[in-house]
Short mmCIF file of the C-alpha atoms (twelve columns), coordinates in Angstrom:
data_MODEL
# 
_entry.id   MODEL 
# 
loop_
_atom_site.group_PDB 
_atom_site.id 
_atom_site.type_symbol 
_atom_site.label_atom_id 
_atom_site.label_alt_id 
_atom_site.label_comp_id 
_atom_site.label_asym_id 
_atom_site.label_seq_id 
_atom_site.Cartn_x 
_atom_site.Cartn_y 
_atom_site.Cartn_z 
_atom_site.pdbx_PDB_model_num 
ATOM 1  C CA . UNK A 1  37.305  -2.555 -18.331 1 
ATOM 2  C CA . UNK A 2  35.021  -5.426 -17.778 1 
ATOM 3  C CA . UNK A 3  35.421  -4.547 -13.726 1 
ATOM 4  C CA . UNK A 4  34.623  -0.949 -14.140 1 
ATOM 5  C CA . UNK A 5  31.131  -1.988 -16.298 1 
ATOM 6  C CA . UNK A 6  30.430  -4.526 -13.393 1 
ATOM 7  C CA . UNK A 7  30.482  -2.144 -11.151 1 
ATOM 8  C CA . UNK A 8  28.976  1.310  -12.907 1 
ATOM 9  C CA . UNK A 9  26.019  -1.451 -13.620 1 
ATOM 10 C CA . UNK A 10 25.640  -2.565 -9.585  1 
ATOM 11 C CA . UNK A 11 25.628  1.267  -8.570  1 
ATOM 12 C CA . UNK A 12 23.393  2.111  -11.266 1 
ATOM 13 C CA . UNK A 13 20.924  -0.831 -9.984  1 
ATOM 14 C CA . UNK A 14 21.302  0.238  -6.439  1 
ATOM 15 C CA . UNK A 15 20.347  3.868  -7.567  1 
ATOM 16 C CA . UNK A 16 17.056  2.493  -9.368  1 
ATOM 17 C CA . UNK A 17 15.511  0.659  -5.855  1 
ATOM 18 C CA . UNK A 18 16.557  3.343  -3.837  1 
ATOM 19 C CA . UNK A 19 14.281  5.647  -6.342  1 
ATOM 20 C CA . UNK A 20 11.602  2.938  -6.596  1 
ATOM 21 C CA . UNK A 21 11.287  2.525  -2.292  1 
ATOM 22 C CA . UNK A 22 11.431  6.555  -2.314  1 
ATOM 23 C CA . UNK A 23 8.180   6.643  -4.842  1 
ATOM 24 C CA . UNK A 24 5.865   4.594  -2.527  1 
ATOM 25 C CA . UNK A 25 3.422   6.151  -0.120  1 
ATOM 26 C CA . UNK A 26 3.398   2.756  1.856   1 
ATOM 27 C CA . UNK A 27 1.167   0.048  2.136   1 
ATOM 28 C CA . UNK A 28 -2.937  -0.282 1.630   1 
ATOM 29 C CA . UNK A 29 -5.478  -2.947 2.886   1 
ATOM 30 C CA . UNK A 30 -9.133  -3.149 2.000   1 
ATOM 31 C CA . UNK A 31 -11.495 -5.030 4.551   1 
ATOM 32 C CA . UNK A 32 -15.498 -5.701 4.033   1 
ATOM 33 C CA . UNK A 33 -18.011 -6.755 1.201   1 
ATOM 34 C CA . UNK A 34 -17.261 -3.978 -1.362  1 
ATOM 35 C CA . UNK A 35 -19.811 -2.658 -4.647  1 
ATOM 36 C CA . UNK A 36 -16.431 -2.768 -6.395  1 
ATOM 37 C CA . UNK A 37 -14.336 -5.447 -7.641  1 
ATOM 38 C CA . UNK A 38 -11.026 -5.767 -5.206  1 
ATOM 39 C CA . UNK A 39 -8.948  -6.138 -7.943  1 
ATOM 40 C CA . UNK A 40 -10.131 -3.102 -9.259  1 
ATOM 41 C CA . UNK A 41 -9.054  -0.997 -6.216  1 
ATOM 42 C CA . UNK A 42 -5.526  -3.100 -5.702  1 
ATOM 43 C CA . UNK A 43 -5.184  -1.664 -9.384  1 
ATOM 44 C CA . UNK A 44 -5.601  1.790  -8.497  1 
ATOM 45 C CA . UNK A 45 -4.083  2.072  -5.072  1 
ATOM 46 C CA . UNK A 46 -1.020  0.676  -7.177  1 
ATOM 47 C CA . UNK A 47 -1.264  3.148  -9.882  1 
ATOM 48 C CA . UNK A 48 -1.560  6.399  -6.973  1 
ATOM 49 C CA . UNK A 49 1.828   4.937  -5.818  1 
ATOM 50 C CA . UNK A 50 0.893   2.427  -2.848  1 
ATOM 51 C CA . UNK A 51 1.243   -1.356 -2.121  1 
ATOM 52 C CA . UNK A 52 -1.298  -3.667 -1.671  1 
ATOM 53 C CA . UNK A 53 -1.272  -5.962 1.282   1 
ATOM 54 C CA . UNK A 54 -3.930  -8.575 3.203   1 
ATOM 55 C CA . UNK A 55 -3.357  -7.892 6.748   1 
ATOM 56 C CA . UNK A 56 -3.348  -5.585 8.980   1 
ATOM 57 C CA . UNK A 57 -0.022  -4.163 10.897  1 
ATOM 58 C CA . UNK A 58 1.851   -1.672 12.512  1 
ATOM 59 C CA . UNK A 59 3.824   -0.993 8.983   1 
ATOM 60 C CA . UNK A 60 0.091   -0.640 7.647   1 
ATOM 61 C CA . UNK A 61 -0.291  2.823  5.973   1 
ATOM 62 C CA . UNK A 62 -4.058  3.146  5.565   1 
ATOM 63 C CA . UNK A 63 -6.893  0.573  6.000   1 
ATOM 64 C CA . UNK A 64 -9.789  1.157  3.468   1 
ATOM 65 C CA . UNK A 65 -13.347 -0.138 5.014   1 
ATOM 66 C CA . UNK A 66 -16.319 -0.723 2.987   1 
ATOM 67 C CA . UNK A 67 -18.550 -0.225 6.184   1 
ATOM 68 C CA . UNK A 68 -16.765 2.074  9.056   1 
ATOM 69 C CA . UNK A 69 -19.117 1.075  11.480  1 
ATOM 70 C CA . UNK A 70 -17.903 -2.371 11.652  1 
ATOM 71 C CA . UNK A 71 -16.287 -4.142 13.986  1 
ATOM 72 C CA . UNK A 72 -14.373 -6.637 11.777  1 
ATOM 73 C CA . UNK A 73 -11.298 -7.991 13.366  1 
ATOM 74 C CA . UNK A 74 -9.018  -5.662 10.334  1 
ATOM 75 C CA . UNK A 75 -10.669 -2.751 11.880  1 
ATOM 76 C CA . UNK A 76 -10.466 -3.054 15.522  1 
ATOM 77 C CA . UNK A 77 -5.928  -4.101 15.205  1 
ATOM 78 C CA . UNK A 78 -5.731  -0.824 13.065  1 
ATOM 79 C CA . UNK A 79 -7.297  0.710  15.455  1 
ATOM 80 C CA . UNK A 80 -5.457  -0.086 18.562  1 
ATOM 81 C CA . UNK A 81 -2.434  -0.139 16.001  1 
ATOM 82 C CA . UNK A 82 -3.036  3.350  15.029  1 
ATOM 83 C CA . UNK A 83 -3.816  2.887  11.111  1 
ATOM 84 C CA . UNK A 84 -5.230  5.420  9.466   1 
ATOM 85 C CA . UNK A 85 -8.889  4.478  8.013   1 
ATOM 86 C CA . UNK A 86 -10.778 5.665  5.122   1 
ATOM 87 C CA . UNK A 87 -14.199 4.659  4.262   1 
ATOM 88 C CA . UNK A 88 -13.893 3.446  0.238   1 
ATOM 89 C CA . UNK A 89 -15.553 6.933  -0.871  1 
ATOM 90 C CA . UNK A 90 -12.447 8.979  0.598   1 
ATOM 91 C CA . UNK A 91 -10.041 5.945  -0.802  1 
ATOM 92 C CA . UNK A 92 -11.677 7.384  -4.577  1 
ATOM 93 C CA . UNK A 93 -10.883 10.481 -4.267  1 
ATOM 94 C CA . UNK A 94 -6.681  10.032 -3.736  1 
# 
């Protein structure tokens, strides 16, 4: 019996990360001197379902900028990388 729990709890497990990975829209980066507090926006980019991340990279899912006529170094890899980029104003309205 003990063998059968063991493994009805390590498919059960498996079942749960495959559903948690499925619920993610990807990943999210913010780059520039924001009006809001970065912690606030990690906060809700988490709660709409994506992940947080510092850098820039071909896995990236969409860089927000708080000025989309810069050149920052974030900008210019996402775009020769492809990255989709929002200015913060479309990143409040997901």
């Amino acid at each position: 019996n003990r063998e059968y729990i063991k493994n009805t709890l390590r498919h059960f497990d498996m079942q749960t990360t495959v559903a948690e990975e499925d619920s993610s829209k990807g990943t999210i980066c913010f780059t520039g001197k924001s009006t809001y507090k970065r912690s606030d926006m990690e906060a809700r980019a988490t709660e709409k379902g994506y992940t947080p991340v510092g850098s820039v990279s071909s896995s990236l899912t969409i860089l927000v900028t708080a000025d989309p006529d810069s050149k920052s170094s974030k900008i210019t890899k996402a775009l020769k990388l492809g990255v989709k980029i929002i200015s913060e104003d479309e990143f409040w309205k997901l």
